[in-house]
C-alpha positions, 0 to 999 in steps of 0.5 A, a space after each residue: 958113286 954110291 949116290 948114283 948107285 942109290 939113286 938107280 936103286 931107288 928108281 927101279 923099285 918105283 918103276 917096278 912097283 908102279 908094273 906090278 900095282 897097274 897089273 892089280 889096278 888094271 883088274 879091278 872090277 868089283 869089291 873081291 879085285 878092289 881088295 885084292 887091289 889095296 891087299 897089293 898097295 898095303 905090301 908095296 907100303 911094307 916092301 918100301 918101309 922094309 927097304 927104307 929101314 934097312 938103307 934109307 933113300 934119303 931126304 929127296 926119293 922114296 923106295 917103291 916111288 911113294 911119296 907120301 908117307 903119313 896117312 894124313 898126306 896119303 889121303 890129301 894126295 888122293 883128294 888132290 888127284 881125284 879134284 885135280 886131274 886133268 885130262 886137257 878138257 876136264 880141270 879141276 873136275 872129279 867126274 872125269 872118273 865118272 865113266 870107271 866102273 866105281 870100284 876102279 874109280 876107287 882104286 885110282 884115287 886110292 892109288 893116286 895117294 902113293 905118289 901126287 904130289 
């Protein structure tokens, strides 16, 4: 039972992490909201590296849904996103980001690090 329990845990900080970066991500338009922006996914990091050292979310979940937890798989995440994504007509092309203001094109590959996998 305490499995189910964890699990429960662990997937409520991902759904409320996911709500609360979207607000910050939703309202970026220029270089202070783009800050601010990576100021809130820098202590989302925090949040789940503090949660994780006081019960661990085990071999298989992440707290606050990252999934990648180094930075070398952060930004190859990121990269994977932005070349990858696909919107059913746009495979495999990064310029689907094209028509986002640049600050939010950033933002979204940025935060695309925390959890493609």
């Amino acid at each position: 039972m305490a499995d189910v329990e964890l699990w429960d845990e662990v997937n409520k900080s991902g759904a409320a992490s996911s709500a609360q970066l979207s607000l910050f991500l939703d309202s970026v338009q220029d270089l202070p909201s783009f800050v601010r922006f990576i100021d809130a996914l820098h202590k989302d990091r925090a949040d789940a590296d503090r949660k994780e050292a006081g019960r661990s979310a085990g071999s298989h979940s992440s707290w606050n849904g990252w999934e990648n937890g180094s930075i070398a798989d952060f930004l190859e995440a990121a990269v994977a996103w932005a070349t990858t994504w696909t919107d059913d007509s746009r495979r495999g092309d990064p310029a689907h980001l094209a028509d986002d203001n640049p600050w939010k094109a950033a933002a979204r590959i940025i935060y695309a690090g925390k959890y493609y996998e």
